[in-house]
C-alpha positions as CSV (number, residue, x, y, z in Angstrom):
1,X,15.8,13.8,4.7
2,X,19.0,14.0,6.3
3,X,19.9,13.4,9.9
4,X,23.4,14.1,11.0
5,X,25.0,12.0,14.3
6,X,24.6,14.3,16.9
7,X,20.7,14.4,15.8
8,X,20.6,11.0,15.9
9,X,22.0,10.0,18.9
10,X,19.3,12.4,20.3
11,X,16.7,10.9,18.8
12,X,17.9,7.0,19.9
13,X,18.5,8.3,23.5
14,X,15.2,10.9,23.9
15,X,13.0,8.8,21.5
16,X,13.5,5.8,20.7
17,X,10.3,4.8,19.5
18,X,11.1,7.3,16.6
19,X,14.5,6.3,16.3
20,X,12.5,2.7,15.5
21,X,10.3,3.9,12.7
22,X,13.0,5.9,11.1
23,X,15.1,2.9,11.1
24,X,12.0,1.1,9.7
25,X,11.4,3.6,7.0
26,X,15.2,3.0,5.7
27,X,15.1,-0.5,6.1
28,X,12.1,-0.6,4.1
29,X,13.9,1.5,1.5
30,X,16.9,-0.8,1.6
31,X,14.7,-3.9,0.6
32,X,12.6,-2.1,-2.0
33,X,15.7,-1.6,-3.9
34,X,16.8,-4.7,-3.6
35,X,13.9,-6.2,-4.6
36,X,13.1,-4.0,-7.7
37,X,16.7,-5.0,-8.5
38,X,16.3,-8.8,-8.0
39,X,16.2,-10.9,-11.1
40,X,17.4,-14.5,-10.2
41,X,16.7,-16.8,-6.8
42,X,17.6,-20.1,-6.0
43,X,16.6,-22.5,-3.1
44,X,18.1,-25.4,-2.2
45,X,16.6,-28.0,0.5
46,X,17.6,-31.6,1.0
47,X,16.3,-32.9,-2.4
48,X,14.9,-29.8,-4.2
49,X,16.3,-27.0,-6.2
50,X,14.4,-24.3,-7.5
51,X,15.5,-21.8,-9.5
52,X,13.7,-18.7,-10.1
53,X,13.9,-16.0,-13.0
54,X,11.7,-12.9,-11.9
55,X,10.3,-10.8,-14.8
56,X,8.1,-7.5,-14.2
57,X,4.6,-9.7,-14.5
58,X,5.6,-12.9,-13.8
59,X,8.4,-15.6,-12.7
60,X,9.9,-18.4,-14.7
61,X,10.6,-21.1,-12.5
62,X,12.7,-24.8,-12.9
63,X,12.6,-27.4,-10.2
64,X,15.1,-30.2,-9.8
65,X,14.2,-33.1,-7.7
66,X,15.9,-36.2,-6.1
67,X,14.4,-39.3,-6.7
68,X,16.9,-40.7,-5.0
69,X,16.2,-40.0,-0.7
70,X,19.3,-39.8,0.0
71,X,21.1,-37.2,-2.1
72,X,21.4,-34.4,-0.3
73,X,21.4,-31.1,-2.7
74,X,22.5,-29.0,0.6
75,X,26.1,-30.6,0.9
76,X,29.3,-30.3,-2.2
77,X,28.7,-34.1,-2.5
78,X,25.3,-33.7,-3.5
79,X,25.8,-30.8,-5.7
80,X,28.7,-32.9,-7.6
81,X,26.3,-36.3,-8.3
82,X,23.6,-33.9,-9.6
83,X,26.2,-32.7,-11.8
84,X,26.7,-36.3,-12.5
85,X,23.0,-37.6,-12.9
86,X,20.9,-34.5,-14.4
87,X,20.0,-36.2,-17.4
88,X,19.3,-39.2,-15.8
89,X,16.2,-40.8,-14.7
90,X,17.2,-40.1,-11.0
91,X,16.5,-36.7,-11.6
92,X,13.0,-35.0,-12.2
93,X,12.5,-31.6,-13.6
94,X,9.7,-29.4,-14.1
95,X,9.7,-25.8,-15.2
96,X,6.7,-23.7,-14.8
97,X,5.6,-20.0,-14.9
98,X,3.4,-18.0,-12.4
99,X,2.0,-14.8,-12.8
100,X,2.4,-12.3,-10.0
101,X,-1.2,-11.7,-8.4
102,X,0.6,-9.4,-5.6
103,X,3.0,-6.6,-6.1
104,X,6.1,-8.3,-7.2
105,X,8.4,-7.1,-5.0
106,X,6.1,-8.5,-2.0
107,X,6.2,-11.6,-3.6
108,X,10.1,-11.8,-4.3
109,X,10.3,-11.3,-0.6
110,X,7.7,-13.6,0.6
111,X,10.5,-16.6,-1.5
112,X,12.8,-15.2,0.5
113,X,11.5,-15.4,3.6
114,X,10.6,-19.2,2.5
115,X,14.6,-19.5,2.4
116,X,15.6,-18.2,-1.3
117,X,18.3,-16.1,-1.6
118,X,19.1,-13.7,-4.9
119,X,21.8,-15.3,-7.0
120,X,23.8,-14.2,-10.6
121,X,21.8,-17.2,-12.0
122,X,24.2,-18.7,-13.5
123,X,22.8,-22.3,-12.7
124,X,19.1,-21.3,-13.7
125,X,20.7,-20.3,-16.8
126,X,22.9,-23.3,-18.1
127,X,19.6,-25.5,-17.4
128,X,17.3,-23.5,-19.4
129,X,19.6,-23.0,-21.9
130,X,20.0,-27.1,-22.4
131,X,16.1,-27.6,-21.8
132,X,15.4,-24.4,-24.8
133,X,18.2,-26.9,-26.8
C-alpha cells in the first residue's frame, strides 16, 4: 500500500502511534529481504573469527582462534600476522555445521545481533577452499 507525503505527515502528526507500526511493518520488510538474501557473515572479536556460509537448512561455519593472547584479530596488525601464521600452530581452526531449528532468517539475525555483519565472503571462501585442498 502506498502512502504519499502529505498522508504521511498526517499520520506522524495526528497519529503517531500508527505512524510507529507502519514504520515497523516496513522495517520488518527491509530486514526480511535482507535476510532471505544473506549468504555469507563474518565476526571478528579480539582473538576469534568466525565465518559463516548460510544455506536454506543449515550454516557451514569455520572458526579461527588465537592461541597467542595477544593478537588482536580487530586491528590491520592483527589481520596481517594471521595472514602470516594461519598454517601455524598459533592458530586453531575448527569448521562445523548447524542445522537451523528456527526459521532461518530469525536465526541469521539473532548472529547479527551477536555482532556479525553480512560480507561477499571472500575470506570464508579462500579458507575453505585450502581446507577442501
Amino acid at each position: 500500500q502506498a502512502i504519499d507525503k502529505a498522508e504521511w505527515d498526517s499520520i506522524k502528526e495526528n497519529k503517531p502511534e500508527v505512524a510507529e507500526q507502519e514504520l515497523d511493518v516496513f522495517s520488518d520488510l527491509i530486514w526480511e529481504g535482507v535476510l532471505s538474501r544473506a549468504e555469507f557473515l563474518e565476526h571478528f572479536s579480539k582473538n576469534h573469527i568466525f565465518l559463516f556460509q548460510c544455506f536454506e537448512t543449515h550454516v557451514q561455519s569455520i572458526v579461527l582462534k588465537s592461541l597467542v593472547p595477544e593478537t588482536d584479530f580487530l586491528t590491520q596488525d592483527g589481520l596481517q600476522w594471521l595472514s602470516d601464521n594461519m598454517f601455524t600452530e598459533t592458530i586453531e581452526m575448527k569448521v562445523g555445521k548447524k542445522v537451523f531449528t528456527e526459521d532461518r532468517n530469525a536465526s541469521i539475525f539473532e548472529l547479527i545481533q551477536q555482532g556479525a555483519f553480512l560480507s561477499d565472503g571472500q575470506l570464508f571462501k579462500q579458507i575453505n577452499t585450502i581446507i577442501e585442498s
